[in-house]
C-alpha positions in Angstrom: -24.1 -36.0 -19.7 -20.9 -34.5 -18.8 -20.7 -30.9 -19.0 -17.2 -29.3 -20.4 -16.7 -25.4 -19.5 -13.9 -24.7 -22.1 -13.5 -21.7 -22.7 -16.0 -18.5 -22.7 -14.6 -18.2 -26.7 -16.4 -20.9 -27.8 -19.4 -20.4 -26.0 -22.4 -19.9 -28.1 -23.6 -16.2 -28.1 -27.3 -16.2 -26.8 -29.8 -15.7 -29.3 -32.8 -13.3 -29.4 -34.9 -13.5 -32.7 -32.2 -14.7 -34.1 -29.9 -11.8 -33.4 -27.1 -11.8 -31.4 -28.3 -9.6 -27.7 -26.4 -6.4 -27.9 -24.4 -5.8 -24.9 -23.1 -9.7 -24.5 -19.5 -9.4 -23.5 -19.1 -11.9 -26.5 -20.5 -10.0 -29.0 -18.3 -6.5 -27.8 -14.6 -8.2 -26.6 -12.9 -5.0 -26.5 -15.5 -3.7 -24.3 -14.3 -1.2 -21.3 -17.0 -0.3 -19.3 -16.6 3.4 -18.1 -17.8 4.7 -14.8 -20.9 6.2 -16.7 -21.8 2.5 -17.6 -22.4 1.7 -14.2 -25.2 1.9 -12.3 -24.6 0.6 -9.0 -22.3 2.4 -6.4 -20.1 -0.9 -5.7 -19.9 -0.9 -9.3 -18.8 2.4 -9.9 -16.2 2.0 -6.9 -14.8 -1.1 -8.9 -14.7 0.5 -12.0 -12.8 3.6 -10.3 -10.0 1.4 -8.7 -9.8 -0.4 -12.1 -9.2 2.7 -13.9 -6.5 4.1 -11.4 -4.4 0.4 -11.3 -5.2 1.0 -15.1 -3.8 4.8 -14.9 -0.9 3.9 -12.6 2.4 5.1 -13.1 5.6 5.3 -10.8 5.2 9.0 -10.9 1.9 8.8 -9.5 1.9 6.0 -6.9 3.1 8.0 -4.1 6.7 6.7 -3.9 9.4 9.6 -2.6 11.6 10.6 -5.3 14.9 9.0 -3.7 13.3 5.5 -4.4 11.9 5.9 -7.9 15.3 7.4 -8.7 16.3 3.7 -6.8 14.3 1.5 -8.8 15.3 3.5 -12.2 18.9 3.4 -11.7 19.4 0.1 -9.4 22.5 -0.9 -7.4 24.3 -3.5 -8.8 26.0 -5.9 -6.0 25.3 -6.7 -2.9 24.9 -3.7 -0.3 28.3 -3.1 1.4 27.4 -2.7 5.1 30.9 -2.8 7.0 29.4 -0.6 9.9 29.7 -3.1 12.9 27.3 -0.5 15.1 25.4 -0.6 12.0 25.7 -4.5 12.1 25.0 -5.1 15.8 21.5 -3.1 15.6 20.1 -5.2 13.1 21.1 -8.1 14.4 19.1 -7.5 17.8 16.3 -6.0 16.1 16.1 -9.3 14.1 16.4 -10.8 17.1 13.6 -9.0 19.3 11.2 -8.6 16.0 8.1 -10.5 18.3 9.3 -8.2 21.4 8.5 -4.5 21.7 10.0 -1.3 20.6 11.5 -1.0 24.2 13.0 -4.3 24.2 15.6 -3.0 21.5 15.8 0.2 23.1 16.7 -1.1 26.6 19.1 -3.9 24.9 20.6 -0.9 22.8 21.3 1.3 26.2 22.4 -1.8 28.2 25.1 -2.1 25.1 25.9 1.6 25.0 26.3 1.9 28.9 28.9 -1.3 28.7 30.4 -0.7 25.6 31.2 3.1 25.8 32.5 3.3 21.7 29.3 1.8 20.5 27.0 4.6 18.8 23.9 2.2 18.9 21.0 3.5 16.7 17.4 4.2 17.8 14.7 2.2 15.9 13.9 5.3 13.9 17.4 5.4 12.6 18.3 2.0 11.9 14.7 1.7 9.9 15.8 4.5 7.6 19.3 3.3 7.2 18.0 -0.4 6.2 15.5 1.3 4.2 18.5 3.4 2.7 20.4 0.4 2.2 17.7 -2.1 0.8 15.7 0.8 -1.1 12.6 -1.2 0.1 10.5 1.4 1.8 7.1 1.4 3.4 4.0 3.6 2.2 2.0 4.6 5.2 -1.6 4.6 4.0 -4.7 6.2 5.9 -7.7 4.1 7.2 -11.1 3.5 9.0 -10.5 3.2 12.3 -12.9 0.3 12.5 -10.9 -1.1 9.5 -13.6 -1.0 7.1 -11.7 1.0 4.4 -8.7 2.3 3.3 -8.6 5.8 2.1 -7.0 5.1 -0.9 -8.4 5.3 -4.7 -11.7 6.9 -4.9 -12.3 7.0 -0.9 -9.0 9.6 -0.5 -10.5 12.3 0.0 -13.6 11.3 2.4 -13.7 12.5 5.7 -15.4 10.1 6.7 -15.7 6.0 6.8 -18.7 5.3 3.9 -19.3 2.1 5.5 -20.0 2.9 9.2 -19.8 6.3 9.7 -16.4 6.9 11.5 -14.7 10.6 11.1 -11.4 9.6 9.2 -9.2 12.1 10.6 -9.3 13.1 14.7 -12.2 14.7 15.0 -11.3 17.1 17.9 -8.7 18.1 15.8 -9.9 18.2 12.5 -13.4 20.5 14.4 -11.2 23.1 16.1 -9.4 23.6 12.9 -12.1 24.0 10.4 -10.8 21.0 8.7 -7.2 22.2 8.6 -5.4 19.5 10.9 -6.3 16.7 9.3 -4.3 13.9 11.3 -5.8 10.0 10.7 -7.3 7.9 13.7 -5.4 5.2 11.9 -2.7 4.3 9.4 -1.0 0.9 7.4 1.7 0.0 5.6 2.2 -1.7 2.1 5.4 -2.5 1.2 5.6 -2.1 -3.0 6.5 -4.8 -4.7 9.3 -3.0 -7.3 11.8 -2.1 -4.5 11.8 -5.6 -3.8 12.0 -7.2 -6.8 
């Protein structure tokens, strides 16, 4: 016999007695389950990250105000980028992007020394003028050193790692302050998907 899934709709609700069991997802299909549902701490964490992707907004996803303005009131055409300085830098930054930081900058003051009239822009300064020009900007995020969390959604405010321990801001620093310098061991980037779009 050959056994067809289809679809969870047409699944037969399991009986008890004769009577449908109570808390079958079938019986209940606007069921939400609510953090006081659950029982189990991964199940709880779920649920919390559910609720705040359910919750989320563009006012309260941590974008500057400059680029929600951006992707309320979009640019129409392509960017107009006539800067040949401008031009030049992001050309040899796409062109050292599996070299270092010090690649560009060397290549930058070897251009600058030769060619007197070019104003050749750090790595700092072209990054905010592409991000400027582009509206895509990165959001720098805090996380375990050991890479076992991000300290976003309900693990924000920890101080440190729930998985193994690790204090998530420097702990000389964060110690001698009373908990008042709170700078992370370690940070990462998403990129948000409406400047992109």
């Amino acid at each position: 016999m050959v056994h067809d899934p289809g679809s969870l709709a047409d699944a037969p609700i399991p009986q008890l007695d004769d009577q449908p069991l109570p808390n079958h997802p079938l019986v209940d299909r606007d069921l939400h389950p609510t953090i006081e549902d659950a029982t189990l701490d991964d199940l709880k964490i779920s649920l919390a990250f559910i609720n705040l992707i359910r919750s989320a907004t563009l006012d309260n996803g941590g974008l500057d105000p400059d680029t929600i303005h951006r992707l309320r009131n979009p640019k129409q055409g392509p960017p107009d980028v006539d800067d040949p300085d401008l031009i030049l830098a992001i050309k040899i930054y796409l062109a050292t992007t599996k070299a270092s930081q010090d690649t560009y900058t060397e290549v930058g003051q070897a251009i600058s020394e030769r060619f007197e009239e070019c104003e050749f822009l750090s790595m700092d300064c072209l990054k905010r003028k592409i991000a400027a020009i582009t509206g895509i900007v990165p959001m720098v995020h805090n996380m375990c050193i050991n890479s076992c969390v991000g300290y976003t959604g309900p693990f924000a405010d920890l101080t440190h790692c729930p998985t193994c321990g690790t204090s998530h801001y420097d702990p000389l620093k964060f110690n001698a302050s009373n908990g008042e310098i709170r700078i992370p061991q370690q940070t990462f980037c998403t990129i948000p998907l409406g400047p992109q779009i």
